[in-house]
LOZAGU-453137 format. One record per residue (C-alpha): x, y, z. Coordinates in steps of 0.1 Angstrom, whole numbers, padded with zeros to 4 digits, always signed. Example, Ala and Ser with C-alpha at 12.3 -4.5 7.8 and 13.67 -1.06 7.14 Angstrom:
2
+0123-0045+0078
+0137-0011+0071
# end
This chain:
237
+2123-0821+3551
+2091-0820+3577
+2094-0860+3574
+2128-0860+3582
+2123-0834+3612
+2095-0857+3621
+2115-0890+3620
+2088-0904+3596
+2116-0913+3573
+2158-0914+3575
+2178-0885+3565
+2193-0906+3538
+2166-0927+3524
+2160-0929+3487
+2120-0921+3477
+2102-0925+3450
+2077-0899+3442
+2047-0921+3448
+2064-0928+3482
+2064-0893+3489
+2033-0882+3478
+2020-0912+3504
+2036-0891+3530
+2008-0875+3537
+1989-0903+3553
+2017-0910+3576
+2004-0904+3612
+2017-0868+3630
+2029-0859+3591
+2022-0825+3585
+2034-0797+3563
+2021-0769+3582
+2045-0747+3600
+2025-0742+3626
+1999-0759+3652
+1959-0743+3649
+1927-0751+3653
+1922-0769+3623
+1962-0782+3609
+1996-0791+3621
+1991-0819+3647
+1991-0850+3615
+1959-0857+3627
+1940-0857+3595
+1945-0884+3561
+1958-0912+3580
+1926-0913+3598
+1909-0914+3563
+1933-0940+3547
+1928-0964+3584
+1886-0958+3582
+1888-0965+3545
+1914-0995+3552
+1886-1009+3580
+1859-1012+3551
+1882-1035+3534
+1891-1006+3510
+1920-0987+3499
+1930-0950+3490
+1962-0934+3471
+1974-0900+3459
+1994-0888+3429
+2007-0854+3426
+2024-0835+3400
+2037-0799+3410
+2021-0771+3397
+1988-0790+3385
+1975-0809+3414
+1970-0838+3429
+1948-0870+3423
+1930-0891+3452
+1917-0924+3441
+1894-0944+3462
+1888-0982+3460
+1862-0996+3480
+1847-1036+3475
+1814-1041+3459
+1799-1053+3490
+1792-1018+3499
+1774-1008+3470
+1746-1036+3481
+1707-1028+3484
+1678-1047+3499
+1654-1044+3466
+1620-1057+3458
+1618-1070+3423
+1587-1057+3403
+1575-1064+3370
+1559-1035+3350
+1546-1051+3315
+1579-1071+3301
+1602-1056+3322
+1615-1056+3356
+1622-1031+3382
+1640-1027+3418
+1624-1009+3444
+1645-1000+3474
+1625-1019+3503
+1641-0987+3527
+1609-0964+3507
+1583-0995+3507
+1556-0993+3531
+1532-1019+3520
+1511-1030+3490
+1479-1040+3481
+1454-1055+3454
+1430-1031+3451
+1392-1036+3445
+1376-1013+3419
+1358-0997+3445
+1390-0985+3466
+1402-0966+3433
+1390-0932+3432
+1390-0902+3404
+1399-0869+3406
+1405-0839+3385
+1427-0842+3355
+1421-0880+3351
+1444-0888+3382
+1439-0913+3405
+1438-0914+3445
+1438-0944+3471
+1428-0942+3505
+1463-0955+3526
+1455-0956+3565
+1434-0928+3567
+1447-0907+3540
+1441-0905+3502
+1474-0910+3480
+1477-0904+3445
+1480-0937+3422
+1505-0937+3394
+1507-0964+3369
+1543-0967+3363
+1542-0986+3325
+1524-0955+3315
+1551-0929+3333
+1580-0955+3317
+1560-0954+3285
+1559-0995+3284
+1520-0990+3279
+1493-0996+3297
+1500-1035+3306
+1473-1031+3330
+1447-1011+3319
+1425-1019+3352
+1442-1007+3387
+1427-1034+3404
+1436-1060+3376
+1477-1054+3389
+1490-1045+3424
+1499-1015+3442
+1531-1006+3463
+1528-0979+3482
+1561-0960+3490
+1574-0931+3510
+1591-0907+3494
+1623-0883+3514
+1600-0855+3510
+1577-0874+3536
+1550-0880+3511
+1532-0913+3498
+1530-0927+3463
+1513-0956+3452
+1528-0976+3424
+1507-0993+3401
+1528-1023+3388
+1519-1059+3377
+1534-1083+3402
+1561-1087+3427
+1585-1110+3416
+1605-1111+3448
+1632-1102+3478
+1674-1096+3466
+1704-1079+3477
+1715-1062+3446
+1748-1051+3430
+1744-1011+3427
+1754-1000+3393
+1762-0967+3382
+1747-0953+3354
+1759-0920+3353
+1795-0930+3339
+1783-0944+3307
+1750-0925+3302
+1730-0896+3310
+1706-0893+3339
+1678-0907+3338
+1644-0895+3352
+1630-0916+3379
+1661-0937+3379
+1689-0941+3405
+1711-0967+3395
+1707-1004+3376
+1716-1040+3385
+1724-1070+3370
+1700-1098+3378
+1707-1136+3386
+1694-1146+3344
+1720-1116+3334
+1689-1091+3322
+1697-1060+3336
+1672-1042+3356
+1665-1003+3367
+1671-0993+3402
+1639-0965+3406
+1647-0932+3422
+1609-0929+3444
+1620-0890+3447
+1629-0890+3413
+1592-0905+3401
+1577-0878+3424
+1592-0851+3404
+1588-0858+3375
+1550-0865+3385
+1551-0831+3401
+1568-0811+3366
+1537-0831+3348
+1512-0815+3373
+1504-0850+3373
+1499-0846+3413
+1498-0809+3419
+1459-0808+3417
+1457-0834+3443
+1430-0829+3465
+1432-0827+3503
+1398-0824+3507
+1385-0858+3500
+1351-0846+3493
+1360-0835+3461
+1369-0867+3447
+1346-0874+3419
+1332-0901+3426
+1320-0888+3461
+1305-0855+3446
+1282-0869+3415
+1245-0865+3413
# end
C-alpha cells in the first residue's frame, strides 16, 4: 500500500515477493507513518544498494514474515586486494601487509642485544625494539639460529609499537587475493587471512597485532626494558 500511495508501483501490478521485498531500496520508499529525525523521507537503502552498485557490487533482501529478513552482499574480488611483501620463514612463505612495514635490515652480531628472559632487543632509530624470530613463534624451528645469519623487518603495530621480525629472506612485492579463513577454520593466532600464490601454494596473511599478543600472553615482551642500560650486554663486568 505505502508503494502504491507513493507511485513507486501501479495499483494493479502483479509482484512477486522478491519484487516486493526489493521495495525497500526504491528511492523516497518508506514504511514509516510518519516523517522524524531519523525515518520516513526513503532516504536510507537505496543509498546503500547505489554506493554498493558504484563498487561494481550488488545487494538483495529476502524476507519471510514472522522470522526475518536476509541481506546478502556481493562485492568483486578486486576489493579484497593487499599490497604484501612475500617472506620466507624456513620452508614456508609468509605475507606481510607493506601498510605495517617500516623498513628492514641485516643485522651484524654486534647490533643484536640480550636482555632478561633470553629475549632479544634491536636498536631502530634511536630506540631499542624487541626481536622476535617468527619460525620459532610459528614452531617451523629455528631455520636461522643466528639473527644476523637472516634479515629483519621491522613493523609497526596499531597499538603504535615496533616489532622486529626475524625471517630468512624477502622473496618479493604482490597484490594479493585476501582469503578468509574464518569460514572454513578456526582463528588462528597471529594470522589474518591467507592467499593463494602465483605456483598455487597457499600462503598466511600475518596479523602484526595478532603476533604482538600473543608475544605479550607469553611475557615474551612484557619484561622489555626501557632503560637501555639494563641490557645485558651493556651491564657485564
Amino acid at each position: 500500500d505505502k508503494a502504491i500511495e507513493n507511485g513507486i508501483v501501479e495499483a494493479d501490478a502483479l509482484l512477486r515477493s522478491e519484487d516486493i521485498d526489493d521495495l525497500i531500496f526504491a528511492p523516497g520508499f518508506s514504511t514509516a507513518e510518519k516523517v522524524t529525525d531519523v525515518s520516513g523521507r526513503g532516504v536510507g537503502m537505496d543509498v546503500v544498494r547505489r554506493s554498493i552498485n558504484d563498487l561494481g557490487g550488488r545487494v538483495s533482501v529476502t524476507s519471510i514474515p514472522g522470522k526475518g529478513a536476509r541481506f546478502l552482499l556481493s562485492l568483486p574480488l578486486t576489493l579484497a586486494v593487499l599490497d604484501g611483501m612475500i617472506i620466507k620463514v624456513g620452508p614456508e612463505k609468509y605475507i606481510l601487509p607493506l601498510a605495517c612495514i617500516i623498513d628492514s635490515l641485516q643485522p651484524s652480531k654486534e647490533e643484536i642485544k640480550s636482555v632478561m628472559h633470553q629475549a632479544q632487543v634491536i636498536k631502530h632509530r634511536g630506540n631499542y625494539v624487541p626481536v622476535i624470530s617468527l619460525a620459532s613463534l610459528f614452531n617451523k624451528g629455528e631455520n636461522v639460529s643466528d639473527p644476523s645469519d637472516g634479515l629483519i623487518v621491522f613493523v609497526e603495530t596499531g597499538f603504535g609499537n615496533t616489532l622486529g621480525l626475524i625471517i630468512d629472506d624477502i622473496i618479493g612485492q604482490n597484490q594479493i587475493v585476501i582469503k578468509s579463513l574464518e569460514e572454513n577454520y578456526l582463528k588462528i593466532e597471529g594470522v589474518s587471512a591467507a592467499t593463494i600464490l602465483g605456483d598455487g601454494r597457499v600462503a598466511l596473511i600475518l596479523d602484526v597485532d595478532g603476533i604482538e599478543n600473543m608475544l605479550i600472553s607469553k611475557k615474551a615482551i612484557s619484561s622489555f626494558p626501557a632503560n637501555p642500560l639494563l641490557l645485558e650486554s651493556e651491564t657485564r663486568l
